[in-house]
N, CA, C and O atoms as a Tinker XYZ file with bonds, in Angstrom:
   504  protein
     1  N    122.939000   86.258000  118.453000    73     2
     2  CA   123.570000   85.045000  118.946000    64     1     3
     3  C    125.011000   85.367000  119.367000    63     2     4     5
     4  O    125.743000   86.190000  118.818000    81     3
     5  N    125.289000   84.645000  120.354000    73     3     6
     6  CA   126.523000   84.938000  121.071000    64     5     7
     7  C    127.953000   84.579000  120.054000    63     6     8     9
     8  O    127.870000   83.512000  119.446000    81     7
     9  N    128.835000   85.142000  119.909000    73     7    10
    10  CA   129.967000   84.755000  119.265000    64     9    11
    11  C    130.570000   83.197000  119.180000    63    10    12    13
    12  O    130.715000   82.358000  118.292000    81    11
    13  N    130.792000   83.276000  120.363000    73    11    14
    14  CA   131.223000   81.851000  121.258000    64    13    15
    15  C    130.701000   81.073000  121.175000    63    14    16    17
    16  O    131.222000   80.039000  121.593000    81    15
    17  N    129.370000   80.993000  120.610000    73    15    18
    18  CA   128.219000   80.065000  120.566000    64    17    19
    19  C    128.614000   79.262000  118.967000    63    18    20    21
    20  O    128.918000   78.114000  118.645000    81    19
    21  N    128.390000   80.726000  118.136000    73    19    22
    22  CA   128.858000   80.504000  116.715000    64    21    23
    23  C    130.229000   79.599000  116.388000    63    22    24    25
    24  O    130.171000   78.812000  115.444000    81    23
    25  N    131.007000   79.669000  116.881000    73    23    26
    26  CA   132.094000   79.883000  116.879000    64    25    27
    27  C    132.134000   77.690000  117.007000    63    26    28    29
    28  O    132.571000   76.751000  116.342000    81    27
    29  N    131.508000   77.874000  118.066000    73    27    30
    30  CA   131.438000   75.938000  118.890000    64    29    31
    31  C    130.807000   75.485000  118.057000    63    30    32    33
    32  O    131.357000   74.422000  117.769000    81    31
    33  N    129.593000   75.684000  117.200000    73    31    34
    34  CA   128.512000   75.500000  116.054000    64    33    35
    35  C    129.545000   75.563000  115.324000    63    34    36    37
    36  O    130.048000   74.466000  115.568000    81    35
    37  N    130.208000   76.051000  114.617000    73    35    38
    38  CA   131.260000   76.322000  113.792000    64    37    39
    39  C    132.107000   74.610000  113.715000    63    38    40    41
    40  O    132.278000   73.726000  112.876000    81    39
    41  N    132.348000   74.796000  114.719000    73    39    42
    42  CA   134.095000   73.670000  114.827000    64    41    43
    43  C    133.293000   72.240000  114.820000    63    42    44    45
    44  O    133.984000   71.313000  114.397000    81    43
    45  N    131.889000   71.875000  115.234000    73    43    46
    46  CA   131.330000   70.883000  115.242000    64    45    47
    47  C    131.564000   70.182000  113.863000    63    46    48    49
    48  O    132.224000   69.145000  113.931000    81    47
    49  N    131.147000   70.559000  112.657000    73    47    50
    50  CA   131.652000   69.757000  111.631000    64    49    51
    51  C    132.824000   69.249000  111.475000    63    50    52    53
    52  O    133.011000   68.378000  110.626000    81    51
    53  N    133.739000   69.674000  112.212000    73    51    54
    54  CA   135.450000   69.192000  111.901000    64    53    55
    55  C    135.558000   67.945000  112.782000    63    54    56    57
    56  O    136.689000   67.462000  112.827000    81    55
    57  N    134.715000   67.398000  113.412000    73    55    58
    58  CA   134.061000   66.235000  114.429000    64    57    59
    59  C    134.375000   65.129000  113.092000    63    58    60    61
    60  O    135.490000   64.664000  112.854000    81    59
    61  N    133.639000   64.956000  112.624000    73    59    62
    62  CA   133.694000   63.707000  111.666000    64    61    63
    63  C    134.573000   63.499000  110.668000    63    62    64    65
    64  O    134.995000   62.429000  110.228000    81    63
    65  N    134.994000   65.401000  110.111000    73    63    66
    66  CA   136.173000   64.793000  109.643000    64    65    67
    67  C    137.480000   64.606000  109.725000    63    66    68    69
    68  O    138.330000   64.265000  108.903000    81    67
    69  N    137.521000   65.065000  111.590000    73    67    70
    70  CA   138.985000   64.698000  112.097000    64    69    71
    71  C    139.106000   63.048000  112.362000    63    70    72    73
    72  O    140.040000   62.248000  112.423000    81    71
    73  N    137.332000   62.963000  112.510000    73    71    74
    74  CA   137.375000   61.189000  112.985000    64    73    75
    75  C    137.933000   60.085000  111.652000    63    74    76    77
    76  O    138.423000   58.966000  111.800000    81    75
    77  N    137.639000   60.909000  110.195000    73    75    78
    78  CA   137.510000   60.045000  109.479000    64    77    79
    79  C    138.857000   60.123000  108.768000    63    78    80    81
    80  O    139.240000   59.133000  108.143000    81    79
    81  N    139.925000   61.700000  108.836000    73    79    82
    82  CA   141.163000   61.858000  108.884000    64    81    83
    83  C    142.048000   60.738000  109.271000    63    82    84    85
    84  O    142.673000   60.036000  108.476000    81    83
    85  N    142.051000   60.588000  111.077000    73    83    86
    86  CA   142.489000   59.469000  111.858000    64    85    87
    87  C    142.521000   58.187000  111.328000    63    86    88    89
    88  O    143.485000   57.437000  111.175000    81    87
    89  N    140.734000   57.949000  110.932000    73    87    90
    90  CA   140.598000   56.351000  110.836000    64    89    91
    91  C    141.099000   56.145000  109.406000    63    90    92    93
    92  O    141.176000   54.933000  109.205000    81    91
    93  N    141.474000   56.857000  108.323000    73    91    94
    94  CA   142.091000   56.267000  107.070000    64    93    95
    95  C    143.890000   56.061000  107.865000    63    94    96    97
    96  O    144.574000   55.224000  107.276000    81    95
    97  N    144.399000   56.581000  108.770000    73    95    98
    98  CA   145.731000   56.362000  109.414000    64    97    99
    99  C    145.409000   55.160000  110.266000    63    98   100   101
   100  O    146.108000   54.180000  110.011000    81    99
   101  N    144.574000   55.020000  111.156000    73    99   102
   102  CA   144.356000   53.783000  112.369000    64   101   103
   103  C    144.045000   52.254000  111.909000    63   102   104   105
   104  O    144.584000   51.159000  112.069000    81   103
   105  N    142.497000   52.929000  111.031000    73   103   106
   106  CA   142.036000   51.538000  110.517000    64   105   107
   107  C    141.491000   52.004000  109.249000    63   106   108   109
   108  O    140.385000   52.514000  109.074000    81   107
   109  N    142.521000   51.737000  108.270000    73   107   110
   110  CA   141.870000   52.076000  106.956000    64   109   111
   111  C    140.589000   51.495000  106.385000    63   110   112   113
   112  O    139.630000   52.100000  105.905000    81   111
   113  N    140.782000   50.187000  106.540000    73   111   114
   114  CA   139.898000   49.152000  105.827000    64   113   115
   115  C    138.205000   49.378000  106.309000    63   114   116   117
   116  O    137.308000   49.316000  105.469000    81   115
   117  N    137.863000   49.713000  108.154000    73   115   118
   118  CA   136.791000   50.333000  108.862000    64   117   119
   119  C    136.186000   51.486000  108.233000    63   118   120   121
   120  O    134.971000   51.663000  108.136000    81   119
   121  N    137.051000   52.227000  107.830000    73   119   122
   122  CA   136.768000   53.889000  107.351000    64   121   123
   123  C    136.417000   53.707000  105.870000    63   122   124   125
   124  O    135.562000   54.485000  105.447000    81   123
   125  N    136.757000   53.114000  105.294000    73   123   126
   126  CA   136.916000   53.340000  104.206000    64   125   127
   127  C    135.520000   52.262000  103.535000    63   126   128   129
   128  O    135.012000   52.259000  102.414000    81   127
   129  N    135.206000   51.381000  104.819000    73   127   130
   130  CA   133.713000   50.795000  104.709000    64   129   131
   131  C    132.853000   51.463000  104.687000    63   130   132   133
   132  O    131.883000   51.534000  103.932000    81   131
   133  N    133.203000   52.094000  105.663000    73   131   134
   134  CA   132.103000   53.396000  106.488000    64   133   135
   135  C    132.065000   54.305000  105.407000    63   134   136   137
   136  O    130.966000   54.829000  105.585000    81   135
   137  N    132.598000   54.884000  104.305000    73   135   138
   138  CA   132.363000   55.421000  103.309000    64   137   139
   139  C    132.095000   54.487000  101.768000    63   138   140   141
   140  O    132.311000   54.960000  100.652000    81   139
   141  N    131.753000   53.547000  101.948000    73   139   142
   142  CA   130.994000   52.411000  100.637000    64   141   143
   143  C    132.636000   51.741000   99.593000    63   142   144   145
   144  O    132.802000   51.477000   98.402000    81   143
   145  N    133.354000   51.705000  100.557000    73   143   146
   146  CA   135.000000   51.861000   99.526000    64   145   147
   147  C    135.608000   50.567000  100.319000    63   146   148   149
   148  O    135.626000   50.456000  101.545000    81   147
   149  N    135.948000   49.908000   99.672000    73   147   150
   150  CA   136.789000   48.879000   99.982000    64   149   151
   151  C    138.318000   49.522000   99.202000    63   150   152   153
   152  O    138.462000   50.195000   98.182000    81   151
   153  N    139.536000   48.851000  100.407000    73   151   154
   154  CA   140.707000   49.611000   99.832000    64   153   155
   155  C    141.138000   49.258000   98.709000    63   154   156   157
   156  O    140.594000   48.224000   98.320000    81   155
   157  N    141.773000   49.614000   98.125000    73   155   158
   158  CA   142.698000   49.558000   96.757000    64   157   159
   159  C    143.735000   48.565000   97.514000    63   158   160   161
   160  O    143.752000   48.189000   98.686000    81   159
   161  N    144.650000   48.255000   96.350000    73   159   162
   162  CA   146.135000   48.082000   96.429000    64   161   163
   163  C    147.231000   48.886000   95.561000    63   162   164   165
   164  O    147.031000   49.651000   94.618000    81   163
   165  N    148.469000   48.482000   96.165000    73   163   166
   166  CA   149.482000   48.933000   95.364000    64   165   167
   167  C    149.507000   50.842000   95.793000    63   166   168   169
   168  O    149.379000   51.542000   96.797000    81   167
   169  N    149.821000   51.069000   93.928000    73   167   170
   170  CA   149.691000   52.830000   94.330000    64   169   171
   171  C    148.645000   52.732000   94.639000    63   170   172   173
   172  O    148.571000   52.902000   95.856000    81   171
   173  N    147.433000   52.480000   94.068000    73   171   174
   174  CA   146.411000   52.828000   94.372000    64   173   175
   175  C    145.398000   53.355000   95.818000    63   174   176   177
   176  O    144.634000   54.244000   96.197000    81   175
   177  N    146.190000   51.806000   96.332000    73   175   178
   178  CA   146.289000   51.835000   98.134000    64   177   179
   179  C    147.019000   52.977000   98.439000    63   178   180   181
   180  O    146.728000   53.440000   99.541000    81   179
   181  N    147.920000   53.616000   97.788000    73   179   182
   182  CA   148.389000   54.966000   98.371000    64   181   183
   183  C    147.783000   55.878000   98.115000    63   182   184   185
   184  O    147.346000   56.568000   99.036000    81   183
   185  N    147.522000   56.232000   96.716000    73   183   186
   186  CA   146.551000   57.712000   96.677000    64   185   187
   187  C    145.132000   57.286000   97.470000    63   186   188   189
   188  O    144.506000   58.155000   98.077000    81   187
   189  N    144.808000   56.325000   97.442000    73   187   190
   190  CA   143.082000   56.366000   98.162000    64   189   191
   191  C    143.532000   56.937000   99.852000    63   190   192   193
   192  O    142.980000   57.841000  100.481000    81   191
   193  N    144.522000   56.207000  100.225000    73   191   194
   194  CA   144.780000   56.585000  101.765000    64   193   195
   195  C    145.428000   58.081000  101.982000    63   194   196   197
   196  O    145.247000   58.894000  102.888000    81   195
   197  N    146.312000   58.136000  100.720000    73   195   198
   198  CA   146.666000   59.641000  100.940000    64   197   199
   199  C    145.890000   60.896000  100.777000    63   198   200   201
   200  O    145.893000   61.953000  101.408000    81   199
   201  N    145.097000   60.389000   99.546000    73   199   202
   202  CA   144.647000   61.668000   99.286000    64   201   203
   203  C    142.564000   61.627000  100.304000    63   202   204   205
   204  O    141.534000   62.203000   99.955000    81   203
   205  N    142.774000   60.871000  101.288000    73   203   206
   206  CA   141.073000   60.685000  101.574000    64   205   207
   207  C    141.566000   61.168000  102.905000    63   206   208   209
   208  O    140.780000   61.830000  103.582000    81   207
   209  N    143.069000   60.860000  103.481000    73   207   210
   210  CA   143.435000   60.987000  104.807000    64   209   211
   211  C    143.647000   62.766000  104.658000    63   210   212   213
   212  O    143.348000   63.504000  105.597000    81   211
   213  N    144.159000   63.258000  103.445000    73   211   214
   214  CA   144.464000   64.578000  103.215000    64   213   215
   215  C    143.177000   65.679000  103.161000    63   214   216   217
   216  O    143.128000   66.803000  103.659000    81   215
   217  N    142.337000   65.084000  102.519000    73   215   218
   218  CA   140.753000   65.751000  102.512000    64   217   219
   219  C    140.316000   65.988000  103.606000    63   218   220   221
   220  O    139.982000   67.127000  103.932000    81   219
   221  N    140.205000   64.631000  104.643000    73   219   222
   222  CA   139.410000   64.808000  105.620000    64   221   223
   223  C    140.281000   65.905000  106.582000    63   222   224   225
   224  O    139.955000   67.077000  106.773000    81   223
   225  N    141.374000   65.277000  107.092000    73   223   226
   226  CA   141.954000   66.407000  107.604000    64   225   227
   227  C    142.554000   67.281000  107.472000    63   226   228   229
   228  O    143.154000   67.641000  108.485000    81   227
   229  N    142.775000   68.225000  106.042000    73   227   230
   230  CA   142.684000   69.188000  105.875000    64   229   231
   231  C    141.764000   70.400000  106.196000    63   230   232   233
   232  O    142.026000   71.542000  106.576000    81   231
   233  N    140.141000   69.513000  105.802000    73   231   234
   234  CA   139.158000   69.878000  105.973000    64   233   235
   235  C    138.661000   70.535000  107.592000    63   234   236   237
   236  O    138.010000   71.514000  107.958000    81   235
   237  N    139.507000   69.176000  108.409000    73   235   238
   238  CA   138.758000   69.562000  109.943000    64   237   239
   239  C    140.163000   70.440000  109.932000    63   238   240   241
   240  O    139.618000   71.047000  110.854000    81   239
   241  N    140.980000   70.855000  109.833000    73   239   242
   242  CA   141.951000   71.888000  110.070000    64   241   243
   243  C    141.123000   73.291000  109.651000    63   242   244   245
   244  O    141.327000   74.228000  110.422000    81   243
   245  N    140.519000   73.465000  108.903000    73   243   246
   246  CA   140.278000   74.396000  107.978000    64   245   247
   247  C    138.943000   74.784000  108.901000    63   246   248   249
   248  O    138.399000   75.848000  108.605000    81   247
   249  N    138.528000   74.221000  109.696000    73   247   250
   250  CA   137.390000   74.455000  110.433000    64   249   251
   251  C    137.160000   74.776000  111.637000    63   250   252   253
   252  O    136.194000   75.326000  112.165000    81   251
   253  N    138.393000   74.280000  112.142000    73   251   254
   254  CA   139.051000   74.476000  113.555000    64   253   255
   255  C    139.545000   75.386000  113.607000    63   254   256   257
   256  O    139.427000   76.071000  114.623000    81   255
   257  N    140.387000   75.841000  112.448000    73   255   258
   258  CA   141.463000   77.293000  112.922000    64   257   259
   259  C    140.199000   78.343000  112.311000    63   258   260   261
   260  O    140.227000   79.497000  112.739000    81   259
   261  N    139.282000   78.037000  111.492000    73   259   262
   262  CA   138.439000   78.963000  110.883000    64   261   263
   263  C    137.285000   79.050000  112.304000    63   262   264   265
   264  O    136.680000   80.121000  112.345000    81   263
   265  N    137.001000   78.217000  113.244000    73   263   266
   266  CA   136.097000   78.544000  113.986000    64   265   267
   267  C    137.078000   79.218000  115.328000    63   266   268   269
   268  O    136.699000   80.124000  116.070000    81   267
   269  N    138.615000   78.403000  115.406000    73   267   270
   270  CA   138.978000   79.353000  116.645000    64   269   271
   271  C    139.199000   80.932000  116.246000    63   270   272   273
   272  O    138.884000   81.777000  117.085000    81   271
   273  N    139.641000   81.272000  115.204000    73   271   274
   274  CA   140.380000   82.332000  114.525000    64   273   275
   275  C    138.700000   83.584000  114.180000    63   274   276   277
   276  O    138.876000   84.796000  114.054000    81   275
   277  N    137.454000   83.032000  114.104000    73   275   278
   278  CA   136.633000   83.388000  113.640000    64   277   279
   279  C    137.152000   83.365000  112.291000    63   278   280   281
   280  O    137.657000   82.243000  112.244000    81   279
   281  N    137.276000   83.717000  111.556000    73   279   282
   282  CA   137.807000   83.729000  110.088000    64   281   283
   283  C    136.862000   82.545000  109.552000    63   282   284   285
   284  O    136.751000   81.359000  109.861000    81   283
   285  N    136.079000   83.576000  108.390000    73   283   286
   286  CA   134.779000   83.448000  107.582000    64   285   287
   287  C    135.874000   82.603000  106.481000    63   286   288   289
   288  O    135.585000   81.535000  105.942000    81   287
   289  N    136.924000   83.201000  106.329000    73   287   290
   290  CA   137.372000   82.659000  105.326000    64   289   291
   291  C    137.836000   81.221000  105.310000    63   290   292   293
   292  O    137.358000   80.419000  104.508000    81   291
   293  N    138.738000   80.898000  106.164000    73   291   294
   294  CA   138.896000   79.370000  106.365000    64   293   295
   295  C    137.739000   78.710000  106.287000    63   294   296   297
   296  O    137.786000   77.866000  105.393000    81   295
   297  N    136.095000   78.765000  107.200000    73   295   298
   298  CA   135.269000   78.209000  106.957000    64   297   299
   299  C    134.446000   77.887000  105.182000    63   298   300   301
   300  O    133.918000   77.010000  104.497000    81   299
   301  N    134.721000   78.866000  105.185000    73   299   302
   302  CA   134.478000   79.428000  103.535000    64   301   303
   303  C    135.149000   78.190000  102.617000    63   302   304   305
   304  O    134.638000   77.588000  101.672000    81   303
   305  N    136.301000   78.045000  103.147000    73   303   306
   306  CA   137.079000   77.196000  102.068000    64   305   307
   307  C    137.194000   75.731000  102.723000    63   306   308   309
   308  O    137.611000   74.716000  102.167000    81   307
   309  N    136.886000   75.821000  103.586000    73   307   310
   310  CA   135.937000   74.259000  103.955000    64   309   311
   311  C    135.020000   73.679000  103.637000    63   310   312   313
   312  O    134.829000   72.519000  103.273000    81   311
   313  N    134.291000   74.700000  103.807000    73   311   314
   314  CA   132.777000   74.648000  102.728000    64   313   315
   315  C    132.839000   74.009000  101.360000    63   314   316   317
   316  O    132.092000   73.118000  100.954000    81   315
   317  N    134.002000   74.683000  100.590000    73   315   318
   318  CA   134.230000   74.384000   99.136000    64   317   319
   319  C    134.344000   73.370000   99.519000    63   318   320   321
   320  O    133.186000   72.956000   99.588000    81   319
   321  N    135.221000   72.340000   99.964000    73   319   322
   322  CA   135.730000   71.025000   99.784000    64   321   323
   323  C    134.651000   70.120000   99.901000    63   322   324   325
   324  O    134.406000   69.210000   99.110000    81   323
   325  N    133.703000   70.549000  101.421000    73   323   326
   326  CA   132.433000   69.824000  101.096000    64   325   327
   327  C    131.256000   69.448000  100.197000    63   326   328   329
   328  O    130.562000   68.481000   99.882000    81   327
   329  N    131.445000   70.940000   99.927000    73   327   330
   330  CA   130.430000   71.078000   99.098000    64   329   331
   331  C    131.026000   70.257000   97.633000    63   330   332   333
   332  O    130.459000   69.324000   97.066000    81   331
   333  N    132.099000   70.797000   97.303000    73   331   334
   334  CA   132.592000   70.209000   96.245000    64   333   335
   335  C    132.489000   68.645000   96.008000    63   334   336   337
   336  O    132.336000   68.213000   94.866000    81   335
   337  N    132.570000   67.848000   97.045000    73   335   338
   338  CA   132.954000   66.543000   97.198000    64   337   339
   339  C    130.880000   66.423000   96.743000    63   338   340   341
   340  O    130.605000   65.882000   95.673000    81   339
   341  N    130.113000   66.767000   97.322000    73   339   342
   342  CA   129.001000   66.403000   96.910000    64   341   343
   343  C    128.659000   66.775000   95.967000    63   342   344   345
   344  O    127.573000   66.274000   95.677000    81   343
   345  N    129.210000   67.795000   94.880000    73   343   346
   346  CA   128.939000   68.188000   93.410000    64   345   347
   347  C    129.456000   66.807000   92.513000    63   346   348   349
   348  O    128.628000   66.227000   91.810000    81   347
   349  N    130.698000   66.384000   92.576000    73   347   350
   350  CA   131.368000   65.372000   91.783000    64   349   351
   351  C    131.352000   64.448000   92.451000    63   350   352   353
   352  O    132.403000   63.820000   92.578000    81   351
   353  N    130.107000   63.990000   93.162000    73   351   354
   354  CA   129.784000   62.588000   93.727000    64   353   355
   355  C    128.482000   62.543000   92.729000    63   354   356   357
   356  O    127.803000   61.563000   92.421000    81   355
   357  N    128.399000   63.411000   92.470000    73   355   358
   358  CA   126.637000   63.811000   91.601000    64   357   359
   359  C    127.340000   63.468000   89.979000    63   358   360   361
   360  O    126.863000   62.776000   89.080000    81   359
   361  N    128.331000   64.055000   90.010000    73   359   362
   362  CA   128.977000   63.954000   88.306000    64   361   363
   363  C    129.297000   62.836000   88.312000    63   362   364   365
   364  O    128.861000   62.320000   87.283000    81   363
   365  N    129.956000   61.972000   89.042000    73   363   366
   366  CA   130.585000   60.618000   89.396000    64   365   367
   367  C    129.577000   59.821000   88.349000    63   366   368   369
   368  O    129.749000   59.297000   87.249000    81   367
   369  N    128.186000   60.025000   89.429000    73   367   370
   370  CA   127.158000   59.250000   89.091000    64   369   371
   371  C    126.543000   59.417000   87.545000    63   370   372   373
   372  O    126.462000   58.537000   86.688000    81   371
   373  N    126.222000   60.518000   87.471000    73   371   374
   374  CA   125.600000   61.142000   85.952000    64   373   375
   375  C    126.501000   60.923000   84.876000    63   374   376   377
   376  O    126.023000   60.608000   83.786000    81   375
   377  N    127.932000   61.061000   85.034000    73   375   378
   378  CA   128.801000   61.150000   84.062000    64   377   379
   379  C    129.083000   59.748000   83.564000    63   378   380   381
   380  O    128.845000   59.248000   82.464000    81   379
   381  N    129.669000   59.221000   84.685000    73   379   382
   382  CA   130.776000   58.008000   84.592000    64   381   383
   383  C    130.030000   56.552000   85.323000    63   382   384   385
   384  O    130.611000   55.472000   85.221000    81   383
   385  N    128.667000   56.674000   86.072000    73   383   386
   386  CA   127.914000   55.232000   86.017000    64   385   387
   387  C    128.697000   54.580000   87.516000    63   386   388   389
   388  O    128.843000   53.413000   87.880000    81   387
   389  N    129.148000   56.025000   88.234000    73   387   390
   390  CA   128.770000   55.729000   89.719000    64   389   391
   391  C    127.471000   55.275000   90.344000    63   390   392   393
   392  O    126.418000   55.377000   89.714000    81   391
   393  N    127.523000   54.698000   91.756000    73   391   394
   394  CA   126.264000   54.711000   92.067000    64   393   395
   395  C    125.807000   56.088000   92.625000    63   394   396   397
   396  O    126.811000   56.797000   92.569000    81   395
   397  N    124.776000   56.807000   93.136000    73   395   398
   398  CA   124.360000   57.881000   93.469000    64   397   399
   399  C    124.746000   57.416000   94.987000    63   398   400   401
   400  O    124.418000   56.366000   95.539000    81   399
   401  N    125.462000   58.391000   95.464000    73   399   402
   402  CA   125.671000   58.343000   96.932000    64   401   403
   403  C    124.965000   59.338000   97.850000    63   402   404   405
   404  O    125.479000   60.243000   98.506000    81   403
   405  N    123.539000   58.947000   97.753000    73   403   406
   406  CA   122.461000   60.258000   98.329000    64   405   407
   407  C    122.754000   60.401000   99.582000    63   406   408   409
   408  O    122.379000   61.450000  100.106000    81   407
   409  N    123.180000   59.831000  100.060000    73   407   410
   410  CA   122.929000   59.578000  101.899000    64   409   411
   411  C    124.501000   60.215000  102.099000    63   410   412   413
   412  O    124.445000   60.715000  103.223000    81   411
   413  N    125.535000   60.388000  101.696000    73   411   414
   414  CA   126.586000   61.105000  101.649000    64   413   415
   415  C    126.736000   62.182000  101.183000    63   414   416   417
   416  O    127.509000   63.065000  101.551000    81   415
   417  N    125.663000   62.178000   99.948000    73   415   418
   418  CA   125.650000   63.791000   99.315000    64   417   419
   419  C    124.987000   64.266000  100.235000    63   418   420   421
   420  O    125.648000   65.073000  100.889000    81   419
   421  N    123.915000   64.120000  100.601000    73   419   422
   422  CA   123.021000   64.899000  101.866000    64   421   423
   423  C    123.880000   65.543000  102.926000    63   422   424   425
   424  O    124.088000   66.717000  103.231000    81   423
   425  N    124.419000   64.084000  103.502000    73   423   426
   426  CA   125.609000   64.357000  104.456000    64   425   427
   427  C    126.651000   65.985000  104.197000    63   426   428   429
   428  O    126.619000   66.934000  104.981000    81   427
   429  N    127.239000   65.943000  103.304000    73   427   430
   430  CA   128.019000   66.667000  102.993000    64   429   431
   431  C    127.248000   68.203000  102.519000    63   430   432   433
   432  O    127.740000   69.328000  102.432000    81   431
   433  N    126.034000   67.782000  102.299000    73   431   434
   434  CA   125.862000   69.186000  101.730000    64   433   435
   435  C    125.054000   69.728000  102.714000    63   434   436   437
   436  O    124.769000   70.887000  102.415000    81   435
   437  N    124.495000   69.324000  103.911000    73   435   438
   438  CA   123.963000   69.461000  104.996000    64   437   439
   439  C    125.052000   70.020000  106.001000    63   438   440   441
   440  O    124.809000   70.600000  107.059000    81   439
   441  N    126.503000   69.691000  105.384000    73   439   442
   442  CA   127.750000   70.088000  106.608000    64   441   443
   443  C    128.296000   71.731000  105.831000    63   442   444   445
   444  O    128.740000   72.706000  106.438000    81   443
   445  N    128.095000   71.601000  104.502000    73   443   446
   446  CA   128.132000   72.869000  103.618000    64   445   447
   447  C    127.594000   74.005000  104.478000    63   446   448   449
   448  O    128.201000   74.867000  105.115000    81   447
   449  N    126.110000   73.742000  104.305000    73   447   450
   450  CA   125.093000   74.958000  104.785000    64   449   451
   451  C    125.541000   75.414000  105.852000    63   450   452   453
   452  O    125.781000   76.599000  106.081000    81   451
   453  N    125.760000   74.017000  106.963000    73   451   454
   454  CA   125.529000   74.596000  108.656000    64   453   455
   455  C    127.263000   75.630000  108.701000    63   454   456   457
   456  O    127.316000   76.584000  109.477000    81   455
   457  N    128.092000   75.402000  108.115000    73   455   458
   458  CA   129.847000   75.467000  107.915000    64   457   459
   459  C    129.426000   76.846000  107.327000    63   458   460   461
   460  O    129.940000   77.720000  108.025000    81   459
   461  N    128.783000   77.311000  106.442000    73   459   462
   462  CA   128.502000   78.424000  105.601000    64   461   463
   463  C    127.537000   79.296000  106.410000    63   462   464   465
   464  O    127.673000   80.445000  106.830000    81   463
   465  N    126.742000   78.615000  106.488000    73   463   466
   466  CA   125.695000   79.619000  107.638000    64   465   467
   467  C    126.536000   80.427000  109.119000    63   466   468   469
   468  O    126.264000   81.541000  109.568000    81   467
   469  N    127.611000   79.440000  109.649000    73   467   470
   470  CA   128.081000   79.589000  110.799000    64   469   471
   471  C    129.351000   80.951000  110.320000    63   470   472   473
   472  O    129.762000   81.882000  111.013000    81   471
   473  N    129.742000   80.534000  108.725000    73   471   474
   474  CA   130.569000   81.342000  108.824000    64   473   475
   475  C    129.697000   83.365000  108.288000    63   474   476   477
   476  O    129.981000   84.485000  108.712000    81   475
   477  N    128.913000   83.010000  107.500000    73   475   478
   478  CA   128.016000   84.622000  107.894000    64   477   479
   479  C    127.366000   84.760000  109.195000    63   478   480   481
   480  O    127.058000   85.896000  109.556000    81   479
   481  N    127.190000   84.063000  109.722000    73   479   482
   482  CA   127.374000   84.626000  110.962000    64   481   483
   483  C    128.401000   85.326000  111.977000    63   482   484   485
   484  O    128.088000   86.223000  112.761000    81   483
   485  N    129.616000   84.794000  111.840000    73   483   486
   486  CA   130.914000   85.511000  111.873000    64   485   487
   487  C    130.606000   86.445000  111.495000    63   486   488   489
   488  O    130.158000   87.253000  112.309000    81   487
   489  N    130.681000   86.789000  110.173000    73   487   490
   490  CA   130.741000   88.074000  109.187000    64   489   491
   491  C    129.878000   88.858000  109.783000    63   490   492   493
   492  O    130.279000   90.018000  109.882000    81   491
   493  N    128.548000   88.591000  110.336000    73   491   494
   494  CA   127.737000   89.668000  110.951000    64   493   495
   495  C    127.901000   90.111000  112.186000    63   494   496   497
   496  O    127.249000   91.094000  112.540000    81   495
   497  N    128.962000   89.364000  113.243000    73   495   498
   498  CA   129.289000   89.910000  114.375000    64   497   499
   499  C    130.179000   90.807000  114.433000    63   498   500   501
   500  O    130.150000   91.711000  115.267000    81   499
   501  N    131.294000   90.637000  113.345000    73   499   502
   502  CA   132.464000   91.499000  113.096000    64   501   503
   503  C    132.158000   93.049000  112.668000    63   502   504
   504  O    133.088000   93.823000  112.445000    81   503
């Protein structure tokens, strides 16, 4: 498979979470539907917006410079965050009497694989 190919396969996941970066800045209250969350107030309203606006686009940073840069590693550590976010959406639930957020864990761990797959692929062109 062509580099360049990998590479566009690569940066595609940073699609939703540059969109969802933005929309906790544009329209919090939309985004934050769109993920089963009605906003907080107070601090609270701040860490939910700070730290969900910081995830997401950290994340599509980490995917973008990892798919322009080729660098397995940035993708690599994108991966973690995804993946991570669907491990302790699982503990959320089991532990603490969240609801199970299957359709998001899927989501996320479906963006894991393709983010992880894309980045050994890197690794095997190099």
């Amino acid at each position: 498979m062509n580099k360049n190919v990998i590479r566009v396969a690569a940066a595609i996941p940073g699609i939703p979470m540059l969109i969802n970066g933005i929309g906790f800045i544009a329209t919090p209250e939309e985004t934050a539907k769109s993920l089963g969350m009605e906003l907080l107030t107070g601090i609270g309203l701040s860490t939910q917006l700070g730290d969900f606006t910081s995830f997401f686009i950290g994340t599509a940073v980490l995917i973008f410079l990892g798919a322009f840069k080729s660098d397995s590693k940035l993708l690599y550590a994108a991966a973690l965050y995804l993946g991570g976010a669907a491990v302790f959406r699982t503990v959320a639930a089991l532990a603490n009497g969240a609801d199970m957020a299957t359709v998001l864990i899927v989501v996320e761990l479906v963006l894991t694989a393709w983010i992880c797959a894309c980045a050994f692929l890197l690794d095997k062109k190099d």
